[in-house]
C-alpha atoms as one frame of an Amber mdcrd trajectory, in Angstrom:
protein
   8.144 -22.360  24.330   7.040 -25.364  22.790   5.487 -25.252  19.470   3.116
 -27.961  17.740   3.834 -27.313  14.083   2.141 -28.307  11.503   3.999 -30.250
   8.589   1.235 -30.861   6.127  -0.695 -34.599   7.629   0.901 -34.327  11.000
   1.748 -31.895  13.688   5.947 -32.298  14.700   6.469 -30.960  18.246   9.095
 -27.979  18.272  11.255 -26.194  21.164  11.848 -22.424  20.358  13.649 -19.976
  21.993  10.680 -17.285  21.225  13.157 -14.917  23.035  15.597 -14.749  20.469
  13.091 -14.865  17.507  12.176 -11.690  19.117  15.363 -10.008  20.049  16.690
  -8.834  16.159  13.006  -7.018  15.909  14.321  -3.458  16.315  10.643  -2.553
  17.924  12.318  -4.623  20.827  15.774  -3.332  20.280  15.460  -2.009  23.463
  14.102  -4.432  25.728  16.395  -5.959  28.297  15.904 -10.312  28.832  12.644
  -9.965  31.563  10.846  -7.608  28.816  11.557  -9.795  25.788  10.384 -13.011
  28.067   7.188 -11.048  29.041   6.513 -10.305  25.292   7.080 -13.927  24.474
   4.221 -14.321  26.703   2.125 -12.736  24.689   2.268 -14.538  21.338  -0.426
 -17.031  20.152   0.610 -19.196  17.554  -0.919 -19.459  13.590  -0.860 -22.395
  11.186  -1.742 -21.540   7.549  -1.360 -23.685   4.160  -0.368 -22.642   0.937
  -1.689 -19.778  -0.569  -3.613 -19.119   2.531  -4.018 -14.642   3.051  -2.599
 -13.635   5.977  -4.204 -10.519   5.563  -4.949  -7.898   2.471  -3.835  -4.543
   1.787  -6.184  -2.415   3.531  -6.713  -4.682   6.053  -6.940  -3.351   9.803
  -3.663  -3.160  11.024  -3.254  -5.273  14.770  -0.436  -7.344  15.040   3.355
  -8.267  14.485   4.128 -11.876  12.932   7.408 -14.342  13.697   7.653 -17.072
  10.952   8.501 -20.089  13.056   8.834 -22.219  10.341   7.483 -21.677   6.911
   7.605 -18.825   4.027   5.231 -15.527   3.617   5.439 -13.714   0.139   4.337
  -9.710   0.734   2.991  -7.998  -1.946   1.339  -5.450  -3.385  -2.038  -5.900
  -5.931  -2.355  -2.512  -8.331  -5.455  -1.282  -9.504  -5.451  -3.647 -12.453
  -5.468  -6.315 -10.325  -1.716  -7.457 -10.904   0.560  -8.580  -8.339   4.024
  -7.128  -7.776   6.010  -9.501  -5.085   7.740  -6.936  -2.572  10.062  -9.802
  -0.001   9.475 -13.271   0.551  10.577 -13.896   4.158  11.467 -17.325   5.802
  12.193 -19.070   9.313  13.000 -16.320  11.813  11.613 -13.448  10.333   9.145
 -10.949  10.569   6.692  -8.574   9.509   3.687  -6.461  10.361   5.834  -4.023
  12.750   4.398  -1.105  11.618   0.734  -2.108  12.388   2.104  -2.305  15.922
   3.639   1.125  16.049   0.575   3.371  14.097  -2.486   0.805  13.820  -2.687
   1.969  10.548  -4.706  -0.110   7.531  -2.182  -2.354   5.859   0.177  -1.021
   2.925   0.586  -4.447   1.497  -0.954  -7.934   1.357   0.508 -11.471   2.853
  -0.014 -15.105   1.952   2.021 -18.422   2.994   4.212 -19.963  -0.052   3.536
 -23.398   1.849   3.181 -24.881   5.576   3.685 -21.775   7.695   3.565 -21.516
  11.366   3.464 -18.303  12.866   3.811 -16.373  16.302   1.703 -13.143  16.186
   1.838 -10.453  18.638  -1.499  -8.282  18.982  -0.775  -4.639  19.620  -3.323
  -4.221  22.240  -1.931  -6.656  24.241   1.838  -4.718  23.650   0.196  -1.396
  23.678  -1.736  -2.313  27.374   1.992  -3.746  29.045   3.810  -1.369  31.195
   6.998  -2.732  30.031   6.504  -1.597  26.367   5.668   2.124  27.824   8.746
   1.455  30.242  10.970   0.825  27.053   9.504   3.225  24.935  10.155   5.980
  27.070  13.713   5.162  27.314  14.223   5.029  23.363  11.687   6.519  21.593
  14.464   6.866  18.535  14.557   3.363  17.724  11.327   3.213  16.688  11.822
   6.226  13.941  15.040   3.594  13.476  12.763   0.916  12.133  10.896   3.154
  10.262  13.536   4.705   8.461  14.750   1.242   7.382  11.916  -0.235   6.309
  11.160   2.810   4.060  14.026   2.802   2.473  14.135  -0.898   1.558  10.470
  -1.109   0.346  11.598   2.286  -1.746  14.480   0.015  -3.605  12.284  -3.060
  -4.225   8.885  -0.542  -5.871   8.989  -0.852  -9.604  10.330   2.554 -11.208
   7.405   4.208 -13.331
């Protein structure tokens, strides 16, 4: 897939292997080559500048992200209104899984640290392919996998009252 990223002024033309940004996402853990291609299909790319939201906690939950290039900085706001940074993740990474697995509101809030180009994944358009019931079906577990691990990493990075 060739990507038309934005650098600040101009746009620099990129090749990436949106395959492999995909396989290490354990929600595709078990997708074979043909299904990971097909779900490469699906992704419409996202160019945001610094600061830009991504989305807000509470937001609608929809869709997975890829960073293709770039940084996003998750946090959380409290009720005072202060900010607690939970991850900043870079180039190759990604976030959002859970929307894609329970469509629930989001637990925590996104914005780019600078240039960021994204690949975002919609979960109807997952949710609608046969191959993601296909896969599914085979290995339900992986998915209570991700969930697991995510858990317990947010748990170690929540301040201690």
């Amino acid at each position: 897939m060739i990507l038309f990223l934005s650098t600040g002024a101009t746009m620099v033309q990129r090749e990436f292997n949106v395959v492999e940004l995909a396989r290490p996402i354990a929600l595709f853990g078990m997708f074979d080559e043909a299904q990971l291609r097909q779900v490469a299909s699906f992704l419409k790319e996202q160019h945001y500048h610094k600061g830009d939201i991504i989305f807000q906690q509470g937001d609608p939950g929809h869709c997975l992200s890829l960073i293709a290039s770039g940084r996003v900085r998750i946090y959380l706001v409290g009720a005072d209104g202060g900010e607690v940074t939970l991850r900043i993740y870079g180039e190759g990474s990604h976030f959002g899984e859970f929307s894609v697995i329970d469509g629930a509101p989001r637990s925590a809030s996104t914005s780019a640290v600078g240039q960021l180009n994204l690949l975002r994944l919609v979960s109807t358009q997952l949710s609608l392919s046969e191959v993601y019931a296909e896969a599914v079906a085979r290995r339900r577990h992986g998915l209570a996998l991700l969930c697991a691990d995510s858990l317990a990493q947010t748990a170690i990075l929540l301040p201690r009252p």
